[in-house]
NUMI-733885 format. One line per 8 residues: number of its first residue (from 1); for each residue x, y, z of C-alpha. Coordinates in steps of 0.2 Angstrom, whole numbers, padded with zeros to 4 digits, always signed. Example, Ala and Ser with C-alpha at 12.3 -4.5 7.8 and 13.67 -1.06 7.14 Angstrom:
BEGIN
1> +0062:-0022:+0039  +0068:-0005:+0036
! end
This chain:
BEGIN
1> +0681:-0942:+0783  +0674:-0926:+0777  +0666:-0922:+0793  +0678:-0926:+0804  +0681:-0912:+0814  +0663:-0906:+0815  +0656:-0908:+0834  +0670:-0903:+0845
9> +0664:-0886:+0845  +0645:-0888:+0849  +0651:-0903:+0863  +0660:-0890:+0872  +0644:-0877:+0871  +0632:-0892:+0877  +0646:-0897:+0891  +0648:-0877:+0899
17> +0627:-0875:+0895  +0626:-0891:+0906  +0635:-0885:+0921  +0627:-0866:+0920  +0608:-0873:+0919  +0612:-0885:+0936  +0618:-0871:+0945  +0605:-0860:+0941
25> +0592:-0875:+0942  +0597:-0877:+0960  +0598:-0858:+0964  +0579:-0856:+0956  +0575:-0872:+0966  +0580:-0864:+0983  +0573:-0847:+0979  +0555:-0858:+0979
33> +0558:-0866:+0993  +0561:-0851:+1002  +0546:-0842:+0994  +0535:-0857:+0998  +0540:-0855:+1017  +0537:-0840:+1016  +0519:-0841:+1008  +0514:-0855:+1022
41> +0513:-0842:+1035  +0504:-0830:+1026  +0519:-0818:+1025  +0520:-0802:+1014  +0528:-0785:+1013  +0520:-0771:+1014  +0519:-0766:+0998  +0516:-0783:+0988
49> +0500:-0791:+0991  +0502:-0809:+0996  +0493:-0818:+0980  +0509:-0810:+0972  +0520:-0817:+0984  +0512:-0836:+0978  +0511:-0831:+0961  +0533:-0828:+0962
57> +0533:-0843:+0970  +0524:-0855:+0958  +0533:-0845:+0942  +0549:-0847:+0951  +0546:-0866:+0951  +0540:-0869:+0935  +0557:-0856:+0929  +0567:-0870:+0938
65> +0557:-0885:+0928  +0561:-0877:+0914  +0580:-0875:+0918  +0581:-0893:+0924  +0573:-0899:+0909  +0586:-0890:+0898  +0601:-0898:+0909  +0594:-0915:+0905
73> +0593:-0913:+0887  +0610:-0903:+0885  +0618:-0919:+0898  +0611:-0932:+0886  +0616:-0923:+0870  +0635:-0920:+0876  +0637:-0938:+0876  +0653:-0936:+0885
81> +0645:-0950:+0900  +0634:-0963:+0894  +0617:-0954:+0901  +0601:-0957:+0892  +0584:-0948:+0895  +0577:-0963:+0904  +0590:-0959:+0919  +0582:-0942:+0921
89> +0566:-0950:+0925  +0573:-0968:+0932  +0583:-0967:+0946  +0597:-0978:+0950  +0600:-0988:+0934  +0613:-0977:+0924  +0631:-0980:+0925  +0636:-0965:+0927
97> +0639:-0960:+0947  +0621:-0970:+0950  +0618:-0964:+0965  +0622:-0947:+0963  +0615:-0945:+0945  +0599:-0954:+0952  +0596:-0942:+0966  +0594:-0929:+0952
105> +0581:-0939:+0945  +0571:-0941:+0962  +0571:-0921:+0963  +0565:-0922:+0945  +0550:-0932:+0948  +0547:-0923:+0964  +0547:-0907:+0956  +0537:-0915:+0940
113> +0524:-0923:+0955  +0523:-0905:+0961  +0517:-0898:+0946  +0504:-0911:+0940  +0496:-0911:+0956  +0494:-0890:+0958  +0489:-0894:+0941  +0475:-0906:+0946
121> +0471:-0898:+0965  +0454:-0897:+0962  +0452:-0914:+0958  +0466:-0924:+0971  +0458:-0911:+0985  +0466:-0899:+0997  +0475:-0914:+1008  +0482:-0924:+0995
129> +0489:-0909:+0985  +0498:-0904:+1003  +0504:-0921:+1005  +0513:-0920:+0989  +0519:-0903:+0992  +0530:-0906:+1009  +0535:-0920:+0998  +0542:-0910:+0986
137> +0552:-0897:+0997  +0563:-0913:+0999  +0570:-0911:+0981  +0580:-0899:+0989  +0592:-0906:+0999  +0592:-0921:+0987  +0596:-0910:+0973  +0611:-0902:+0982
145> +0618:-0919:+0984  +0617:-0921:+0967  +0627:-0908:+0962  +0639:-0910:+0975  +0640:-0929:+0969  +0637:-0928:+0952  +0645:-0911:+0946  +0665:-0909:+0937
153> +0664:-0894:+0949  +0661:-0899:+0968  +0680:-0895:+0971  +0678:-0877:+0962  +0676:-0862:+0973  +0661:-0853:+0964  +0651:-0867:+0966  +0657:-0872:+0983
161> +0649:-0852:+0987  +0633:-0857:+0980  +0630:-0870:+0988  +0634:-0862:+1003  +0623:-0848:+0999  +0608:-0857:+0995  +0611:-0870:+1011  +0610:-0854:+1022
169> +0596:-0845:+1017  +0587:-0861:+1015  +0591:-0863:+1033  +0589:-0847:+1040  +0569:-0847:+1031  +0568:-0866:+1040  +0573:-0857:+1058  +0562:-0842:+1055
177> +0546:-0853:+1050  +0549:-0863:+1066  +0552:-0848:+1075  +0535:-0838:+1070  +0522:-0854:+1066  +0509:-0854:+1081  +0499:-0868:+1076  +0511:-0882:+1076
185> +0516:-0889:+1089  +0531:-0889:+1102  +0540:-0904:+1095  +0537:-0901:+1076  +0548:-0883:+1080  +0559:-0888:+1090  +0561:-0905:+1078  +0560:-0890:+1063
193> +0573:-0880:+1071  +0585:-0895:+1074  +0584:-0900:+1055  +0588:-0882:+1050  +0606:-0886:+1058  +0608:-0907:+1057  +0604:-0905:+1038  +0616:-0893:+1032
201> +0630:-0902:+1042  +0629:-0918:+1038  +0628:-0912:+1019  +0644:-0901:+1026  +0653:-0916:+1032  +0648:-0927:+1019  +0654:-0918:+1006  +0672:-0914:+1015
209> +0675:-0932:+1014  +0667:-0935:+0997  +0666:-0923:+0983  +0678:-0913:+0988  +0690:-0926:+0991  +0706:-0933:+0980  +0699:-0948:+0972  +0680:-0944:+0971
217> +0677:-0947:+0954  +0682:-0966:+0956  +0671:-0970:+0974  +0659:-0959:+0961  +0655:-0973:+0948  +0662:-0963:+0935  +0664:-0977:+0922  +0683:-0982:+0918
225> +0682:-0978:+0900  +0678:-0960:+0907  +0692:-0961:+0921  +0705:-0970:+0909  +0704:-0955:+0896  +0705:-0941:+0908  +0723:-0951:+0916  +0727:-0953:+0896
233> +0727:-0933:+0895  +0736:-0930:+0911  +0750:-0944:+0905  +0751:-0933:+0888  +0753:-0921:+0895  +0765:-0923:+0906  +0775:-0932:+0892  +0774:-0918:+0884
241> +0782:-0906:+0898  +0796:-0920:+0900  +0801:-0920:+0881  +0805:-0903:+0883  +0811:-0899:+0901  +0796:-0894:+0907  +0792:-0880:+0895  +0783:-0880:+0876
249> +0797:-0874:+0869  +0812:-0880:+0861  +0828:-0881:+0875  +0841:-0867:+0873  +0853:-0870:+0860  +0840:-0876:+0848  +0846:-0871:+0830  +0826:-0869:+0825
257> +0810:-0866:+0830  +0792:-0860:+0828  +0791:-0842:+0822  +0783:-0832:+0831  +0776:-0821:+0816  +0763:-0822:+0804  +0767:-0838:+0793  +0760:-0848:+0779
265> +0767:-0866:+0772  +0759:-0879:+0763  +0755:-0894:+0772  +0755:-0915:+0765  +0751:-0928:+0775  +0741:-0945:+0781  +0728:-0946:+0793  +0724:-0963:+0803
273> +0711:-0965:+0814  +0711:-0981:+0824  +0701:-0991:+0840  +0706:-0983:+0855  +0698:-0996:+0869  +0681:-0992:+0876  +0671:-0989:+0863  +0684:-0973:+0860
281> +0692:-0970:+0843  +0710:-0961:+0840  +0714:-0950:+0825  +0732:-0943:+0819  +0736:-0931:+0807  +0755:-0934:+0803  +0764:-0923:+0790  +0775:-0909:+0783
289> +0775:-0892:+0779  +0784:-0883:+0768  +0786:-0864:+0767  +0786:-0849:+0778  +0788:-0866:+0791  +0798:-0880:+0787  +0796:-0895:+0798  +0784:-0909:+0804
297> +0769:-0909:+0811  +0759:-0921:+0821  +0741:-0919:+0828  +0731:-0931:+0838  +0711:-0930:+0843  +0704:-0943:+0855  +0685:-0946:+0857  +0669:-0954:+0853
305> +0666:-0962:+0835  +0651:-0951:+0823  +0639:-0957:+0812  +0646:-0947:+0797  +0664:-0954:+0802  +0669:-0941:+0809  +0676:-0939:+0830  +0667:-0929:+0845
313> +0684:-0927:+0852  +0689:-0928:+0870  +0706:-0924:+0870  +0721:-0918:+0859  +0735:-0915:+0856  +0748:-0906:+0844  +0766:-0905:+0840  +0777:-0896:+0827
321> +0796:-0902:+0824  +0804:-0887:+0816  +0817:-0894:+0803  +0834:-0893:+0815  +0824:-0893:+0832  +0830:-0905:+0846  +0813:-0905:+0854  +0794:-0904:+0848
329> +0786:-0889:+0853  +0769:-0894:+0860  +0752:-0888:+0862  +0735:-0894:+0861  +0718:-0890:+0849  +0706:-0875:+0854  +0694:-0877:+0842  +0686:-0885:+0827
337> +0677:-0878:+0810  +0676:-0895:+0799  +0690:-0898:+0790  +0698:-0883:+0799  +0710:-0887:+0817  +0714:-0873:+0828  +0728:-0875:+0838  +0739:-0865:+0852
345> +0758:-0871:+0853  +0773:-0861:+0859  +0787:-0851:+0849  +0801:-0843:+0854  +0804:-0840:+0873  +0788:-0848:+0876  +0777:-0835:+0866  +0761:-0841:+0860
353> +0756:-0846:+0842  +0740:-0847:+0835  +0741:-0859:+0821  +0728:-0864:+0809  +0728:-0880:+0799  +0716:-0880:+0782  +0714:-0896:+0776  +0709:-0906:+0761
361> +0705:-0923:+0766  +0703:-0936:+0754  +0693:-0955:+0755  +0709:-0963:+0755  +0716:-0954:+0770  +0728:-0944:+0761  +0728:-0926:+0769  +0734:-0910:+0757
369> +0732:-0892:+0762  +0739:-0880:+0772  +0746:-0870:+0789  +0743:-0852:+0794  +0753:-0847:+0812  +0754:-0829:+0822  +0753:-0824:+0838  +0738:-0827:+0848
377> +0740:-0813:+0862
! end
């Protein structure tokens, strides 16, 4: 068990890298389309020669390869859902959200397509290499559903403004392309012109009954081991808040609580870790300390079985019964450093505590060390 609190840390990085390089990914991706209209009817500014105008767009495409690729890599390495590599390139078969997880690898094999044929232009000729192109201005739209459909965040206002963003200059380029080209013809305008607004709101429409809806994640195909842990924290949670009245703090009238000051005590205890359904595995620390705290404590970590025996957790929980207390004040874990468990509870009148939990595991699940606590604002 020496390595049991190891990943928790690094899972959060991957997770927050994961949802920065999509959105970014899908902003770079719009910002080539829009240069790529742009370049199609010879457009350029004054002051910027139009070889430079292509030259932003093609680096501006291969900036958002880069940035899917390292969305990929950072999805698969999280290992929060079940999502392999081949699901970036094979669409349809993971199952995570199929649908919405395989419309992100149809805008990756677009985009890849669109690279290895400018790659081999001179060899595929001018009309296939055009072909392929259009085609790949389609990874657009199909990426935005991905997001939308795929994403932890389609309910969340800053990426709700994105998309919005990058849905209206998208379309305003679209309008302005059918509005200046003279060699195409009436009906590819006027059908140009009509995408430029039928596209936007049937995503806009879609959306409103789908992602950002109550419920989503299920009509999703999020897995229910995945939807089964996320109600398992809620239910925690709101345990929690009923054990003590709502708060995280002991009721009035308690004769003890958690100090609110700097405090050390030594800590003895046992830790368990046992089958949790799914795949999933749950650990317990359970002790008491003795010291500048007196009292129990109890800490739980919920999440996917390592290698090295330790847990990349999901979700926590913590608790510290002071000796005399009616009510366990409650918190949860904000960070892990090995053997090391960072955790936030509530003191007196609610005030916040850092507390710290060194620990000395041993193979026969007999946990010695100690616990550090302060305040945390």
């Amino acid at each position: 068990m020496s390595g049991l609190l190891a990943t928790a840390g690094n899972a959060k990085a991957l997770w927050y890298l994961t949802r920065g390089t999509g959105a970014v990914a899908l902003l770079l991706l719009s910002a080539a389309v829009i240069l790529g209209v742009a370049s199609s009817t010879r457009w350029q500014a004054r002051r910027l020669p139009r070889f430079l105008v292509a030259g932003v767009h093609r680096n501006v495409t291969l900036l958002a390869l880069a940035f899917v690729v390292v969305h990929v890599v950072t999805t698969v390495a999280d290992g929060f859902a079940p999502i392999g590599y081949r699901d970036a390139i094979v669409p349809f078969l993971s199952p995570y959200r199929p649908i919405w997880l395989g419309l992100g690898a149809v805008a990756f094999d677009l985009l890849l397509a669109l690279i290895v044929t400018s790659l081999l232009r001179a060899r595929i000729g001018l009309r296939t290499w055009r072909a392929v192109h259009w085609l790949a201005y389609a990874s657009w739209p199909v990426a935005l559903l991905h997001s939308l459909g795929t994403g932890s965040d389609a309910r969340v206002g800053w990426l709700d403004a994105l998309g919005l963003v990058c849905t209206g200059m998208v379309a305003a380029t679209v309008l302005w392309r059918a509005g200046t080209a003279t060699g195409a013809s009436a009906p590819v305008r006027i059908g140009s012109a009509l995408a430029a607004f039928a596209v936007p709101l049937a995503i806009l429409l879609w959306a409103s009954g789908g992602p950002l809806a109550q419920g989503w994640a299920a009509r999703a195909g999020t897995p229910r081991s995945l939807l089964a842990s996320a109600r398992v924290a809620a239910a925690r949670r709101a345990v929690q808040a009923r054990s003590t009245g709502g708060r995280a703090t002991p009721p009035a009238g308690s004769s003890a609580s958690v100090p609110t000051g700097s405090f050390e005590a030594g800590f003895r205890g046992r830790l368990r870790q046992l089958p949790a359904g799914n795949d999933l595995v749950t650990v317990t620390i359970d002790g008491t300390a003795r010291g500048g705290f007196r009292g129990r404590v109890h800490v739980a970590l919920r999440g996917l079985p390592l290698a090295g025996g330790g847990v990349q957790m999901i979700d926590s929980s913590v608790g510290l019964l002071p000796d005399g207390a009616r009510a366990w004040s409650a918190g949860r874990v904000v960070g892990l450093e090995g053997q090391r468990i960072f955790a936030d509870v509530r003191g007196v009148g609610g005030r916040p505590v850092r507390v710290l939990l060194a620990l000395r595991i041993d193979p026969s699940g007999s946990v010695g060390g100690s616990i550090r606590g302060g305040s945390s604002e």
